[in-house]
N, C-alpha and C positions, 0 to 999 in steps of 0.2 A: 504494500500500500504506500501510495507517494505519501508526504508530508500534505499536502494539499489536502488532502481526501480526508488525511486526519483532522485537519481544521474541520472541513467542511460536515464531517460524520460529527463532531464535538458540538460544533452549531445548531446541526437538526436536532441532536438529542436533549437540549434544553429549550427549540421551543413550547412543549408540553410545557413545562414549568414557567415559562415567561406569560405566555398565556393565562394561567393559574395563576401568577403572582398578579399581575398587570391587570386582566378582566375579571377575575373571582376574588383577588384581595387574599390568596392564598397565602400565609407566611412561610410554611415551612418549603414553598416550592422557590420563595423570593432565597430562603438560606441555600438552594440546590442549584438558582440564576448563579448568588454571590462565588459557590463552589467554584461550580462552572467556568466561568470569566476568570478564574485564578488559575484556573488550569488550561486558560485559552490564553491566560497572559504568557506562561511559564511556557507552554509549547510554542508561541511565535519568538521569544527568546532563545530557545534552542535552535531556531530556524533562521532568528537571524545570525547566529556565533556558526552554526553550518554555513551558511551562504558565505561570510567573512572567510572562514576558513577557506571555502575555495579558492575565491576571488585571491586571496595571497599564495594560495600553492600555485595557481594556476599565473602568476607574476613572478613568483619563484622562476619559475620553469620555464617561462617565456611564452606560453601556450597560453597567454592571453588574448581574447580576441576584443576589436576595439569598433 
């Protein structure tokens, strides 16, 4: 599974809960949105420190394209 697909599976599966929080006044779905987003934060972080690392190996090596 690419890193994309991970976002985008992470997305669909909270919005049952945003839903819940947002039109029913759900709380304990609003504590599963907060989850959510913390773990949508920490995954795009790892995807940016991926992408960096490329982008330097691949200037290392001269096998950058411009």
């Amino acid at each position: 599974m690419t890193r994309f697909e991970e976002v985008k599976n992470l997305i669909m599966s909270l919005e049952g809960d945003f839903d819940k929080f947002y039109d029913k006044e759900n709380q304990a779905a609003g504590t599963r949105v907060r989850k959510g987003m913390q773990d949508l934060k920490t995954m795009a972080q790892n995807i940016r420190s991926e992408v960096q690392d490329k982008k330097n190996a691949a200037a290392t090596t001269g096998t950058a394209k411009k």
